[in-house]
N, C-alpha and C positions, 0 to 999 in steps of 0.2 A: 299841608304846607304850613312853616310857622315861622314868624319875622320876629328879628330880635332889632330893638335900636331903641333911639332916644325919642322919636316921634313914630306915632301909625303908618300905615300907610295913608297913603291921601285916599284910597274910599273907605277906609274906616276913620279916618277925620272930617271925611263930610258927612259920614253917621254919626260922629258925635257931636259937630255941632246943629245937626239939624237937632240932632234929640236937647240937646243942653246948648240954647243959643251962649255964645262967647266962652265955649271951653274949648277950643280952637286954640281960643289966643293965651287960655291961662295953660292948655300942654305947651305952647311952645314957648313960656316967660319959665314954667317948672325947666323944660329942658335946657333953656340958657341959664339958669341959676344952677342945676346940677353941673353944666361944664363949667362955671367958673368957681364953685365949690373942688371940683378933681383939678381943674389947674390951678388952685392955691396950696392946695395938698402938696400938690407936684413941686411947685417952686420952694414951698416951704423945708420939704425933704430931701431939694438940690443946695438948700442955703445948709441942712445941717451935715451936708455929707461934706460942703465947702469947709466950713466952720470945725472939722474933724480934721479935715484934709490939711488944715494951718497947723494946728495945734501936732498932727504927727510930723509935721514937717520942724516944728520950732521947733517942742523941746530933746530930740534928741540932738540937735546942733547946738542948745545952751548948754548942753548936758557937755558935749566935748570942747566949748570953749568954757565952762569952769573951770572942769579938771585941767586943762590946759594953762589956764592963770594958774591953778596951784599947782603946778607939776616946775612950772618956772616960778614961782616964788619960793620954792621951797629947795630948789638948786642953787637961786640967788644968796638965797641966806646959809647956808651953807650947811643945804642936807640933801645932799646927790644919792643918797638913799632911799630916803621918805619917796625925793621925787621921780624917784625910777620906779617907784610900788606906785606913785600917782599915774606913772605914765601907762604903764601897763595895766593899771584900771581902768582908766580913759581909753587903750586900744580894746581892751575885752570887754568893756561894755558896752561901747560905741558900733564896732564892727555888726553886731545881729539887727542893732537895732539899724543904720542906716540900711542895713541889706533888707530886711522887712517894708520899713520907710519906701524906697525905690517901688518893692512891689505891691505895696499899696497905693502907691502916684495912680501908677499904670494902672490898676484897677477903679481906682474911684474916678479916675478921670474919663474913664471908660460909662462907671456907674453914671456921672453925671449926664456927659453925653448923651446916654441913651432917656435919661429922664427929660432932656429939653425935646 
C-alpha cells in the first residue's frame, strides 16, 4: 500500500518526529510553503490569461473603429472610392478576427474558471 500527499501519514509522522525531534513541525511549515508557492503560480497564470484576455478583446475593436474613422474621412473629403476599399477592408479583416475573439472569451473564461 502506498500514500501519496503533502504530509505522512500520522504514524509515520510520529516516527519521524520521535526520530528527529521538531521535523514534525518543519513537514508541515515545507507543506504550507509548497501550497502557497502552487497558489501563486496559479494566480499568476490566471492574471496572464486575464491580461491576454483584454488585449484580444481591444485590439481587434480599435482595429474596426480606425478603419472606421478613415473610411468616413475619406468619403468626407471626397473619395467615395478609397473609402469603399477602406470599408471593405475594415469588414474582411474585422469579421475572422471578432469571430475568433468570441471564441476565445468562451474559452479562457472557462480556462480561468477552472484555475480559481
Amino acid at each position: 500500500m502506498s500514500y501519496s500527499g503533502a504530509l505522512p501519514l500520522a504514524s509515520e509522522f510520529a516516527g519521524y518526529e520521535k526520530t528527529v525531534p521538531g521535523s514534525g513541525n518543519r513537514l508541515i511549515a515545507l507543506a504550507e510553503s509548497n501550497q502557497e508557492v502552487r497558489l501563486r503560480i496559479r494566480q499568476a497564470h490566471s492574471a496572464a490569461l486575464l491580461q491576454g484576455f483584454k488585449l484580444s478583446v481591444i485590439l481587434p475593436w480599435a482595429l474596426i473603429f480606425v478603419l472606421t474613422v478613415v473610411t468616413v474621412v475619406l468619403v468626407i473629403a471626397g473619395h467615395p472610392g478609397f473609402g469603399a476599399v477602406s470599408g471593405i477592408l475594415m469588414l474582411v479583416s474585422a469579421a475572422p478576427k471578432l469571430k475568433i475573439q468570441i471564441e476565445n472569451a468562451f474559452n479562457r473564461n472557462n480556462e480561468i474558471k477552472a484555475d480559481l
